[in-house]
Backbone bond lengths (Angstrom), bond angles and torsions (degrees), N, CA, C in turn:
res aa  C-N    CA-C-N  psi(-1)  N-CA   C-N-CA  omega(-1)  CA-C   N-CA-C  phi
1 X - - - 1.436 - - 1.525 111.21 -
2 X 1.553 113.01 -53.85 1.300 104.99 153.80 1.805 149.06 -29.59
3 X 1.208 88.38 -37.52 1.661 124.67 166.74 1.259 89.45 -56.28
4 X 1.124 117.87 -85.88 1.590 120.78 -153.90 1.125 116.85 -53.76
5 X 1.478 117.43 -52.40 1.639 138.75 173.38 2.100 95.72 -39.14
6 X 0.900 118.50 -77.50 1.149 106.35 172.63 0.999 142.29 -5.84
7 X 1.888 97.14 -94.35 1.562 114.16 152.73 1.450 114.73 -14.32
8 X 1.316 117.27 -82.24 1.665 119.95 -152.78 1.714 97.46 -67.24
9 X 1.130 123.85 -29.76 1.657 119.62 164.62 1.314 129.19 -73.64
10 X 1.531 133.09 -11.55 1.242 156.24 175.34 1.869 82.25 -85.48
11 X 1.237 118.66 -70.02 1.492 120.90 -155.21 2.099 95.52 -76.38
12 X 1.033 118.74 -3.94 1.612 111.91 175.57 1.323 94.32 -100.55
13 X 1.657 147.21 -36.88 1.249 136.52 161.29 1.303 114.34 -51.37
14 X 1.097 137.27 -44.29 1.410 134.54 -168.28 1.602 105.12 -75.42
15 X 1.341 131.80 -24.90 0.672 139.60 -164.49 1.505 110.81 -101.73
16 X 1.055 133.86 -41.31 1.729 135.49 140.03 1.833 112.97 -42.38
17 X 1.258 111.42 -41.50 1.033 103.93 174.42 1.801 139.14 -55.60
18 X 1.465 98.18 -38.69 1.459 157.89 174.92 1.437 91.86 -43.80
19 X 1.821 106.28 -65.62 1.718 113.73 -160.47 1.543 107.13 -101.55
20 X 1.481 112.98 -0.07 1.406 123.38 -179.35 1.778 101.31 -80.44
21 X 1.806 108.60 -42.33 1.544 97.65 -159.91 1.454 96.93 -93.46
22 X 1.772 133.37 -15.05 1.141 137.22 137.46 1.171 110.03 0.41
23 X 1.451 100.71 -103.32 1.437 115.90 -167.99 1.541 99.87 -53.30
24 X 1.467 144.54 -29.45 1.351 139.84 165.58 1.212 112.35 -36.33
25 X 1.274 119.41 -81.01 1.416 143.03 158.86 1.741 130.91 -6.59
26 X 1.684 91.29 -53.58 1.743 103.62 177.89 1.702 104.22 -94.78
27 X 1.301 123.94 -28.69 1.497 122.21 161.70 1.540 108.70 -53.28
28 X 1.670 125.57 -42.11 1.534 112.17 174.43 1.340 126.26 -64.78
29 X 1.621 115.69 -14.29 1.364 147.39 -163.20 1.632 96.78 -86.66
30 X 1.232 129.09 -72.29 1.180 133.53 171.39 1.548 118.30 -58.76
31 X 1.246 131.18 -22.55 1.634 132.27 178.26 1.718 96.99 -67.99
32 X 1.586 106.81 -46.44 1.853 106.00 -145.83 1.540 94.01 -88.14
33 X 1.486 128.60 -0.68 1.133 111.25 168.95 1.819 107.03 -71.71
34 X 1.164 111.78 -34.11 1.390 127.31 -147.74 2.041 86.85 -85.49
35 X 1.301 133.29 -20.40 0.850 123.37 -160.02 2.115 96.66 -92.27
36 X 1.201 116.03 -39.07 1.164 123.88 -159.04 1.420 127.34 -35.20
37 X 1.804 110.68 -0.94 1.381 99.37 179.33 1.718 110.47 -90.12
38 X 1.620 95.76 -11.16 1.805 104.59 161.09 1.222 117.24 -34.52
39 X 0.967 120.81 -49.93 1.711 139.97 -144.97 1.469 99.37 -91.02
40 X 1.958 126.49 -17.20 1.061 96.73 -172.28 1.868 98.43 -126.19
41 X 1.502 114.80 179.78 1.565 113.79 -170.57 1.705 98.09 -83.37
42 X 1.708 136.67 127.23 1.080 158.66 -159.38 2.068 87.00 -75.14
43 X 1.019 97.78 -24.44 1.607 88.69 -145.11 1.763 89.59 -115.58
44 X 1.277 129.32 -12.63 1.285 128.04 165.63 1.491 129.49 -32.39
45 X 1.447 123.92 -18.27 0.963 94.20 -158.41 2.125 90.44 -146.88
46 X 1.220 88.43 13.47 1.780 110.22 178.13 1.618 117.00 -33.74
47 X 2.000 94.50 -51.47 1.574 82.14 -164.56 1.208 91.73 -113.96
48 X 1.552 135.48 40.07 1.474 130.52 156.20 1.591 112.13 -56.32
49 X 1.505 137.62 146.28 0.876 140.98 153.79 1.908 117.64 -76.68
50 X 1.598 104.08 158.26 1.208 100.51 -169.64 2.205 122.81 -64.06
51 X 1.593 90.29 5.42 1.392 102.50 177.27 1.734 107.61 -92.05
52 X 1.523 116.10 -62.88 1.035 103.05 159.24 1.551 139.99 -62.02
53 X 1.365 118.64 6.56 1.364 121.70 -175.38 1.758 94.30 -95.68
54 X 1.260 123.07 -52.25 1.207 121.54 151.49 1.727 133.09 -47.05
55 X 0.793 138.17 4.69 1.231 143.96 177.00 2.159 102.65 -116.70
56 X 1.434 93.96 -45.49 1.788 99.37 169.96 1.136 125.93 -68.40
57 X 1.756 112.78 -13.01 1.383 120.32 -178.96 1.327 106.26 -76.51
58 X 1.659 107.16 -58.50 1.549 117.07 -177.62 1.670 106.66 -55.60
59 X 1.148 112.79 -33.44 2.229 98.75 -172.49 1.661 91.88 -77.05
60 X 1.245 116.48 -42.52 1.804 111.05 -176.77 1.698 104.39 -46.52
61 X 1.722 104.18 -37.23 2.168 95.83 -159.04 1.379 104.12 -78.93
62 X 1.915 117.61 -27.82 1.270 114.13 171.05 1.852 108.06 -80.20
63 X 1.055 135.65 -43.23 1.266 117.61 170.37 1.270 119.73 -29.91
64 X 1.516 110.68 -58.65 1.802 126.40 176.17 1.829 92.41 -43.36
65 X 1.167 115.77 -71.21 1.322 111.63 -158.82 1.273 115.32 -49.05
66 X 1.372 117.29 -32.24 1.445 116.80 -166.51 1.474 103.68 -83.83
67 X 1.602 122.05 -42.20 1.158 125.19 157.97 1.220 122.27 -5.48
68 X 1.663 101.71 -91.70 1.261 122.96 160.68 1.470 136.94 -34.50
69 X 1.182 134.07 -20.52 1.412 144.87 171.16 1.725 99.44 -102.62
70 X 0.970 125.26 -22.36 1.273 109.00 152.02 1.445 136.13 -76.60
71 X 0.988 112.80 -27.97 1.952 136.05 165.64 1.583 90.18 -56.37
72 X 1.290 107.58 -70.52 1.263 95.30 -173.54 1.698 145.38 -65.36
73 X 1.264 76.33 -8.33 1.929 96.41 179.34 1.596 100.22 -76.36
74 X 1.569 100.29 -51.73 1.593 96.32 -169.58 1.604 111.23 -75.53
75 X 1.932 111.78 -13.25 1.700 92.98 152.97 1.377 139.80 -61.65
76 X 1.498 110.22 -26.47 1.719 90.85 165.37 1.536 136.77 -106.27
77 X 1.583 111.10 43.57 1.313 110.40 161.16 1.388 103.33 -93.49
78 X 1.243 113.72 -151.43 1.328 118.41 -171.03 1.794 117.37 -94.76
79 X 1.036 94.13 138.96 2.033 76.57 -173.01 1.769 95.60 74.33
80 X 0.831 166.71 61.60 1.301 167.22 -146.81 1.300 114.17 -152.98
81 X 1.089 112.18 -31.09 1.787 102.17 158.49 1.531 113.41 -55.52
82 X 1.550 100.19 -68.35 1.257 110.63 -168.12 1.836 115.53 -62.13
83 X 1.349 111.19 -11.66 1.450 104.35 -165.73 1.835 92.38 -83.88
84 X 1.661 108.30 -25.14 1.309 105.80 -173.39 1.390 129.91 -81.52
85 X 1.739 90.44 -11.43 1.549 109.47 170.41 1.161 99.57 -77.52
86 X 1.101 141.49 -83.15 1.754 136.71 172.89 0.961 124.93 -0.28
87 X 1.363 100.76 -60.30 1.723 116.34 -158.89 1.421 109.99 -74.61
88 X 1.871 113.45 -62.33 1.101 120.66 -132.59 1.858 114.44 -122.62
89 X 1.755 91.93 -3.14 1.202 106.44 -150.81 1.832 103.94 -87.90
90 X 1.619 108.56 -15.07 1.462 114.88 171.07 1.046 134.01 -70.13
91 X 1.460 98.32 -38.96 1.517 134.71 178.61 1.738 104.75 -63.53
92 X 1.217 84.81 -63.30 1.891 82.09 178.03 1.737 106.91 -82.98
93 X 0.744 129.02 11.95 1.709 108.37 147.93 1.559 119.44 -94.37
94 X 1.795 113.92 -18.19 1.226 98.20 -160.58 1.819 76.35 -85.43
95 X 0.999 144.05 -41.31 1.602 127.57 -175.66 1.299 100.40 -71.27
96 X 1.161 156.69 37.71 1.223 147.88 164.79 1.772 82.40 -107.05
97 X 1.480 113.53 -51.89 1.379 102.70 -147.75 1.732 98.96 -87.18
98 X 1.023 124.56 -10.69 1.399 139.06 143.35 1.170 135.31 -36.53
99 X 1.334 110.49 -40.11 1.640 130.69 162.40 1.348 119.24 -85.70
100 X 1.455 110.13 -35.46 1.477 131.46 155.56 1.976 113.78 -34.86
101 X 1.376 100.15 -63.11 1.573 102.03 -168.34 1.498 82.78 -95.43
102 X 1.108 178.44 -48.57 1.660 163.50 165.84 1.665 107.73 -32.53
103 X 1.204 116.52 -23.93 1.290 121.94 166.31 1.369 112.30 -83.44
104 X 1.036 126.75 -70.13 1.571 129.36 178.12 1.307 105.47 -51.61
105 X 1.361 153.05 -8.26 1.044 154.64 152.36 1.540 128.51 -79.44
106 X 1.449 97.05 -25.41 1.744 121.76 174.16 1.590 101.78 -77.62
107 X 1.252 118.86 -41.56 1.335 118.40 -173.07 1.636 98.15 -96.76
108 X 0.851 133.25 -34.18 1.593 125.25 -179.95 1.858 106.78 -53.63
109 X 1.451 99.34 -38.22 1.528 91.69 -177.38 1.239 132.36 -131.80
110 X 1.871 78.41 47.34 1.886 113.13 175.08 1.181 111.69 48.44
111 X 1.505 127.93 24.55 1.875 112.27 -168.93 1.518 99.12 -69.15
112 X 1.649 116.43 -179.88 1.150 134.75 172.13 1.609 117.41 -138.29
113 X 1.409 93.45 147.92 1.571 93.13 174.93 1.752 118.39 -52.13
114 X 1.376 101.50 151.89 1.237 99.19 174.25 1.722 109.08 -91.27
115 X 1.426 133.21 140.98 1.358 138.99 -146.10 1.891 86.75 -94.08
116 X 1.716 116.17 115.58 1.599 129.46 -154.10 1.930 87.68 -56.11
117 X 1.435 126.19 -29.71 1.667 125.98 -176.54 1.458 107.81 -61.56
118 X 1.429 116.01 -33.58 1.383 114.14 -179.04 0.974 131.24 -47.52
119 X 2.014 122.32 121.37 1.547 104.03 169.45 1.171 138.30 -57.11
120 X 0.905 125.45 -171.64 1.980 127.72 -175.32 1.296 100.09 -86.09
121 X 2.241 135.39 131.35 0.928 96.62 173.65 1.656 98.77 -100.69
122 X 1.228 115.72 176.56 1.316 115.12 -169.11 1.506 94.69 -105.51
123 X 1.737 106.41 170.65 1.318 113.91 172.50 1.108 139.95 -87.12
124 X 1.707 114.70 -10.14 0.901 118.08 137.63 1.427 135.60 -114.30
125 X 1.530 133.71 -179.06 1.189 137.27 170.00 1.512 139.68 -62.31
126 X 1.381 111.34 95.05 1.634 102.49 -160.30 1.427 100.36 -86.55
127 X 2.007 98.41 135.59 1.167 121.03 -158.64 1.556 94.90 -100.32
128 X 1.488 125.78 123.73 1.212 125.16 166.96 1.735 124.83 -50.37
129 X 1.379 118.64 133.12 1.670 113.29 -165.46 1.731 97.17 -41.84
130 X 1.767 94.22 142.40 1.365 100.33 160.46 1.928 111.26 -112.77
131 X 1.260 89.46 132.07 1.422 82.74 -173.31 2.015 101.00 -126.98
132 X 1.645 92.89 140.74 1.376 124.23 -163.14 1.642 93.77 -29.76
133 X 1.565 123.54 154.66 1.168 134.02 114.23 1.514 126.32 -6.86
134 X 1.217 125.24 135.05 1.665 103.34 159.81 1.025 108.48 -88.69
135 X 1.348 135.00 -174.61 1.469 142.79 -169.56 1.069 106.57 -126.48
136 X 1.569 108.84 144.60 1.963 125.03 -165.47 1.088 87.63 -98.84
């Protein structure tokens, strides 16, 4: 009886233990999103204009994406949480927090999307043909 008494108390510790580092685990999960503007330079992206701040936004949302589908690939092998924590999980906060201050900079200096119909503008000024004088 002793035997048993054990057992099932050895196997109810392990099992508190189990949902104790759980919840450990997904509390570190929810903090390091919240930390990610650590990870990136405050002042990076200051004297971008509202063309290049738009063009840095879009490579930051596909970086994120690709990020992310990689995190997730390496969650379903085996060990796959943890290989994605290792691997992938630095990388995608410092571009989270990258996109983070490209935003606060996007909104600090009110830019706007450019409308996807819009032509390209160029850098310089295109001069309508000049054509000769006639001759007296």
């Amino acid at each position: 009886m002793t035997a048993s008494f054990s057992s099932s108390l050895r196997s109810c510790c392990a099992a508190a233990a189990l949902v104790v580092a759980g919840c450990a685990l997904s509390g570190c999960a929810s903090i390091s999103e919240t930390i990610a503007p650590a990870f990136a330079d405050p002042a990076r992206y200051d004297l971008y204009d509202c063309k290049q701040l738009e063009k840095e936004r879009k490579d930051l949302a596909q970086q994120t994406l690709d990020m992310q589908r990689r995190m997730d690939t390496a969650e379903t092998g085996a060990g796959g949480a943890v290989v994605s924590e290792l691997a992938y999980r630095n990388g995608y906060l410092t571009i989270r927090g990258q996109a983070q201050m490209a935003e606060d900079v996007w909104r600090r200096n009110k830019c706007r999307e450019t409308p996807p119909d819009a032509p390209p503008v160029s850098a310089t000024p295109q001069r309508p043909d000049i054509k000769p004088a006639p001759k007296r």
